[in-house]
N, C-alpha and C positions, 0 to 999 in steps of 0.2 A: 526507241521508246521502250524496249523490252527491259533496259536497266532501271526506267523509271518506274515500271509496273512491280518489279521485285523488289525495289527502295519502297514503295508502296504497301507491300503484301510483309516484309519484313518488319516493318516498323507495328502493321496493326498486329501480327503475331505476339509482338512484342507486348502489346498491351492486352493479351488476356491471358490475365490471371486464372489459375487453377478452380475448376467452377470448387473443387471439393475443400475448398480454404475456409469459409464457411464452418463446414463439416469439422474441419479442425481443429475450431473453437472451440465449438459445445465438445467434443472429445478430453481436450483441456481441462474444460470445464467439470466435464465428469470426472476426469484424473484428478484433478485439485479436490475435487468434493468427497472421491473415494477417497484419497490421503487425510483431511482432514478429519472424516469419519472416521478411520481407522486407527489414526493418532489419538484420537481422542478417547473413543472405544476400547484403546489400549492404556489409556492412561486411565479409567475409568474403571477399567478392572485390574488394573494395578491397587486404585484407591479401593474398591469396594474388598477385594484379598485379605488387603489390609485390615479394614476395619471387620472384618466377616473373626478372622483369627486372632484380632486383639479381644474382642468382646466376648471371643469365643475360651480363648484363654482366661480372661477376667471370670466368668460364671465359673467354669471349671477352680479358679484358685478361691472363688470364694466356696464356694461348695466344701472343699478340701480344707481349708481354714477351719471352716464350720465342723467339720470332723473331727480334727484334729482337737480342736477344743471339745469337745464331747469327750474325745478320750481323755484328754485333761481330765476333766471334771468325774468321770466316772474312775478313772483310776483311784483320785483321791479318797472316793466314797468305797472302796474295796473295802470290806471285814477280813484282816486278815489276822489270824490267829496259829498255834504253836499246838501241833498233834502228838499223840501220844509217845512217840518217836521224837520229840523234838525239832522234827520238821514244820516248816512256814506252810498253812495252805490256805486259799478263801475259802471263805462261806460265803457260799453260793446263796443260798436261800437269804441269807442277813443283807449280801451284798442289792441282790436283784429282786426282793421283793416289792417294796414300791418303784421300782423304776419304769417297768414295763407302761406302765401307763399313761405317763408324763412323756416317756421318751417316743412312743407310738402316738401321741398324739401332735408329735413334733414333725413324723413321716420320717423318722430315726430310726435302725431297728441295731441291737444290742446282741452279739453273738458272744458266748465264754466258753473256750477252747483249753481244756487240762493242759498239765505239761505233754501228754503224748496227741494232742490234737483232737483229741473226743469234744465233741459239741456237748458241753453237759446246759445248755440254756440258752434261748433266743428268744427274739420279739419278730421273729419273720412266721409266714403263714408255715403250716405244716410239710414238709417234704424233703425232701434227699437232701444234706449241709453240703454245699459247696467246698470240695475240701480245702484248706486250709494253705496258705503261702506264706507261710512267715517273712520268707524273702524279700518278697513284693510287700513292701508298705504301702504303697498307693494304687489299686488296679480297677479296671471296669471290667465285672464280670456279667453273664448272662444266663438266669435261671432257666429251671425247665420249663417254666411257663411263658419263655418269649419276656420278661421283663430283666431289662437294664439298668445294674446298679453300681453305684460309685461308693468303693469299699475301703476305709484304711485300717491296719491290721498292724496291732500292738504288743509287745513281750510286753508282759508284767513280772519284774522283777524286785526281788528283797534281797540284798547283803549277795548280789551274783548269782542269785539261785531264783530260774523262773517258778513264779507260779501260776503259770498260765497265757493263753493270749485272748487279747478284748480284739474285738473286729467289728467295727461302725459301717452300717452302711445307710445309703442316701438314695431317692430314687432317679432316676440316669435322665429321665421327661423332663426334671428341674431345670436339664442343659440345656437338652435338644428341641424340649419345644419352644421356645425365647432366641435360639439358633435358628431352626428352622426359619420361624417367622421372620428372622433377620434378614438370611438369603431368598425368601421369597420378596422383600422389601427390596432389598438393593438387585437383585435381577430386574426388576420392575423397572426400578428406577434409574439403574444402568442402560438399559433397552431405553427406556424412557428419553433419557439424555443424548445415547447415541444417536436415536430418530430425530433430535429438536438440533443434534450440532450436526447433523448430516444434512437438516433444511437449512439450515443458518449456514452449512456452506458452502450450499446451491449458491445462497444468495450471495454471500461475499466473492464467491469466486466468479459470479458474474459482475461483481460492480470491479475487479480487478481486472479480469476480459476483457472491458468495455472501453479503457484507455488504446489495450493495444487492438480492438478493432477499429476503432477511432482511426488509429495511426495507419490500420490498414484500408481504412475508406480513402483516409489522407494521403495516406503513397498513392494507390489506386489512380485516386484523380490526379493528382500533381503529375505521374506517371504515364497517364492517358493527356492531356494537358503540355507539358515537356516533349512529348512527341509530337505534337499537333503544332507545337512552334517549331519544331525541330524540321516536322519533314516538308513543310514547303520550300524553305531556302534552302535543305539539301536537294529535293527534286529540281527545284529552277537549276540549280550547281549542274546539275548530269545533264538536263536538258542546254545547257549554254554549252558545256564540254562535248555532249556531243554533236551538237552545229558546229562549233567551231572542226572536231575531226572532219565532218562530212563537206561543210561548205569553204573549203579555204581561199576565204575572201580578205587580202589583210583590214581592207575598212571596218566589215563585218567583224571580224575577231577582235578588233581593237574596242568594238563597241562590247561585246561578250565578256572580254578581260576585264572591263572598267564594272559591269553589271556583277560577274565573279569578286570583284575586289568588293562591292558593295556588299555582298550575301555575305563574305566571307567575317569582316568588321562586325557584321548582326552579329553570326553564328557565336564569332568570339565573344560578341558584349553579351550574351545567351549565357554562353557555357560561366565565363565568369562570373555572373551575376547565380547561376544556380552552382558555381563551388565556393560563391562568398556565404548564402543563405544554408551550407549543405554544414560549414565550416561554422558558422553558426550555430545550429543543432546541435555539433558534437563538443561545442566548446573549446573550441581549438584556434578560434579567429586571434590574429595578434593585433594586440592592437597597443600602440606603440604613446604610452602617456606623455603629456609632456605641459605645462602651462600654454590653453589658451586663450586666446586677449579673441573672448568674441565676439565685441562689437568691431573689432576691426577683419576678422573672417569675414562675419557677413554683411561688411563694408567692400571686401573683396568678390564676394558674391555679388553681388547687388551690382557692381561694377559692370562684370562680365555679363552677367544675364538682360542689363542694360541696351546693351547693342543688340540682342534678337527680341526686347522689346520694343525699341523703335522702328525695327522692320517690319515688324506687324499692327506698330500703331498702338502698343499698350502704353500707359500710365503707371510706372513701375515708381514704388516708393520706400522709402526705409525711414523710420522713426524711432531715436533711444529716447526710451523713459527715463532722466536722470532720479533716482532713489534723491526725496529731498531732505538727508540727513547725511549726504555722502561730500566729505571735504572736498575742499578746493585744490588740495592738489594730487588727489585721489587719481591713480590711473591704473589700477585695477579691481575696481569695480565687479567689470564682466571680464573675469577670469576666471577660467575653472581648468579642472585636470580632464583632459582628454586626447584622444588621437586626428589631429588639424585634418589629414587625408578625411576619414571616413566621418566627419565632422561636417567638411570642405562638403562630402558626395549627398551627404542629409540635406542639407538647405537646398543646393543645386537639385534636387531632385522634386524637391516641395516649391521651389519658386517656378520651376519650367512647369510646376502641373500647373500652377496659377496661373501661370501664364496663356496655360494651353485652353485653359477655362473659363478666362474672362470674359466676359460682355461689354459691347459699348457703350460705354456711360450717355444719358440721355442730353447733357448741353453740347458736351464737344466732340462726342463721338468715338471718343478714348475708351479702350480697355484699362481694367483698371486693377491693380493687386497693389498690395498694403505689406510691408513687414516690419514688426513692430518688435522692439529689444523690452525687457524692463528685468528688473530683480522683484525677486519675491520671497514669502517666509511660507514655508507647509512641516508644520509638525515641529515646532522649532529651529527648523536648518535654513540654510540659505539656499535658495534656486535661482535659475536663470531660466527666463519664458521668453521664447520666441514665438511667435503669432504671425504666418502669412493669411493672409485676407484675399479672397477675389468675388468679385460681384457676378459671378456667372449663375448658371441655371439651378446649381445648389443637387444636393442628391438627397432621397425621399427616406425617411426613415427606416425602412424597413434593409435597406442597402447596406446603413452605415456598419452594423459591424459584421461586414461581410469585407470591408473595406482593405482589410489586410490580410486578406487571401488571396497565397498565390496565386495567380493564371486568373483572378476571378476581373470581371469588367462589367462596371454597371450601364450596361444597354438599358435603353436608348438616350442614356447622356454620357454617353460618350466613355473610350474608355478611363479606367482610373490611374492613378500615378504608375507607370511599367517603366520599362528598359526599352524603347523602343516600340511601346506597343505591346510588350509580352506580356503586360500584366506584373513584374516582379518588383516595381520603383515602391508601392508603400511597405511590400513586406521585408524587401531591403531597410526599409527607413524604420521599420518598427525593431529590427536587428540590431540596427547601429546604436539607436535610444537604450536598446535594453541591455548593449553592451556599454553602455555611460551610464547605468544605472537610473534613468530615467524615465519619462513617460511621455507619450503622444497622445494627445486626445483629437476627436474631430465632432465639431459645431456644424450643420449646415442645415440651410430650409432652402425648399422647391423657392424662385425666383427671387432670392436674397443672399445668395452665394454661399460661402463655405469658409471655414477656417479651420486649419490645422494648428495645435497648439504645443509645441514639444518641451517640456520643462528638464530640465536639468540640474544635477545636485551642486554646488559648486564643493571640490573637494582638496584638499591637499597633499601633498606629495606622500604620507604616510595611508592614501588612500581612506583617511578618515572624513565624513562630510565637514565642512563649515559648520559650528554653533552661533 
């Protein structure tokens, strides 16, 4: 008994899961939400860079333009005249006397620098001249009074002979306050953005979590489930191995080996049925096309399933719907492309639940199941609908789409389509449909039985449906 307790104590080990799994969603979830945040936040100030220095460049070149043309235009208005030497010089007084008051009320101020750099005239307030850069045409300089100005600085020339330089300045606030306000705008609304795409993806990154916790409630239970079918026919296996070590009785052992060969048949209709459904999942199931003719399948069906209806006294019946536009010497009809085996295990599996399900009919006392062939049109294609029928106790609504859950069984009517009782016969059957590209639906009411309905595309060898 000691191997049975540790077959026991291994299997439940097995099914618990790490309490902190949980815990390492929302983790996930923060990691996704801090990545997205931060991608975005980075792109956000990628773009805000951007428009901070284009705008900020744009004031700046118009300001500069604006100068520029000032110099223009004053240069042209120069008095310049011929001194007693025959040299070129302005007048100053002729040049600059009405200007100061047009150009100051522009927020323009007017500097005129001799050929040796002497300020002989300006439109700025009284104090020390910034001396003089010919060099620099374009510069921002800063007086002694704390104020910042945008300066461009001009040779005045006649016949290669300066007479002078004009120096325009602008006040530097023109920039900086329209700048500033800019960058307190896009911080705001950088910040702004960050916080709203940081909750927005709290939220997406939990509706993307919520698949693969799904999958992990799913494994969970399938996992707790799989085991629970698993360790009774392995515990019986130890408990029969080790009677037969301890009692060696050949009668005994002969009955043990036939009980072993029994568990062992389960175990394997088990494991196959969950590496048919596992092989499924990953899309790897093969499944081998070929024309088939299936009112003569489940003519073959019907056949076989026949004799363990008459041992229990069912009423087993098969019905094709002739389509009444299909010729006369039409002989496939119900043909379609798929694989005859896992075709063959769909119906066998949906006829034996009816089977297992029916009731007896109230004149003769017969169980009773129905399966019904016909063709049909959905969406412009050609289908093929098979329909088994059984008048048994029917299952209550609240059941039905619980119905193709693995391991699931709806107590107390009994369990639903399995492998044996393990619960795996519809989610196998929902597999094989979806690997035909098909669909199963299920019909049923409390004491008017049930029907499964599995439609089928009919298709051709280039795997395109029927029009």
């Amino acid at each position: 008994m000691r191997g049975i307790i540790d077959l026991e104590l291994n299997f439940s080990s097995r099914l618990e899961f790490p309490s902190l799994v949980p815990a390492v969603f929302q983790a996930t979830r923060r990691r996704l939400t801090l990545w997205y945040a931060a991608a975005t936040a980075l792109l956000l100030l990628l773009f805000a860079s951007g428009v901070y220095f284009y705008v900020r460049g744009t004031l700046i070149e118009r300001v500069d333009d604006t100068l520029k043309h000032v110099v223009e235009v004053v240069e042209r208005s120069l008095a310049v005249e011929t001194g007693a030497a025959g040299e070129l010089r302005v007048n100053v007084e002729a040049s600059f006397r009405n200007s100061a008051p047009t150009v100051a009320a522009d927020r323009i101020d007017l500097e005129w620098f001799d050929p040796m750099e002497r300020r002989l005239w300006t439109t700025l307030d009284a104090g020390d001249p910034v001396p003089l850069h010919p060099q620099n045409h374009v510069e921002t300089i800063r007086l002694d009074s704390g104020q910042l100005l945008r300066q461009v600085t001009a040779a005045v020339q006649r016949d290669r002979h300066i007479l002078g330089y004009l120096r325009v300045s602008h006040p530097w606030f023109e920039v900086t306050k329209p700048i500033q306000q800019l960058l307190v705008d896009l911080t705001v609304g950088t910040g702004t953005l960050a916080i709203a795409v940081a909750a927005i993806g709290w939220f997406l990154s939990g509706k993307a979590i919520a698949p693969v916790r799904e999958s992990y409630q799913s494994l969970k239970q399938f996992t707790a489930d799989a085991s629970h079918e698993l360790r009774n026919p392995i515990a019986t296996l130890q408990t029969n191995v080790q009677m037969a070590l301890d009692y060696p009785d050949a009668q005994l052992q002969q009955q043990q080996l036939q009980a072993i060969e029994r568990l062992t048949k389960r175990l394997g209709r088990l494991v196959n049925d969950l590496l048919f459904l596992a092989r499924s999942d990953s899309g790897t199931v093969t499944t081998n096309e070929e024309i088939v003719p299936l009112d003569a399948l489940l003519i073959e069906i019907v056949e076989e399933q026949q004799v363990v209806a008459e041992k229990q006294g069912t009423y087993l019946s098969f019905h094709i719907v002739e389509p009444p536009d299909r010729p006369a010497d039409a002989d496939n009809t119900f043909a379609m492309l798929g694989d005859w085996d896992q075709l063959a295990r769909l119906f066998t599996n949906l006829i034996s639940n009816g089977l297992q399900h029916a009731e007896p009919v109230s004149d003769g006392g017969e169980l009773a199941v129905a399966v019904e062939l016909q063709t049909l049109r959905r969406s412009g294609m050609s289908h093929l609908e098979v329909k088994i029928s059984d008048n048994g106790r029917g299952i209550p609504i609240e059941i039905v789409p619980h119905l193709f859950d693995r391991f699931y069984r709806a107590e107390p009517y009994g369990d639903r389509l399995g492998a044996n009782g393990a619960g795996l016969g519809l989610a196998i059957a929902r597999a094989i449909v979806e690997n035909h590209r098909g669909q199963i639906e299920v019909s049923s009411s409390l004491d008017t039985g049930t029907t499964f309905a599995v439609i089928l595309p009919v298709r051709h060898k280039d795997n395109r449906p029927e029009r």
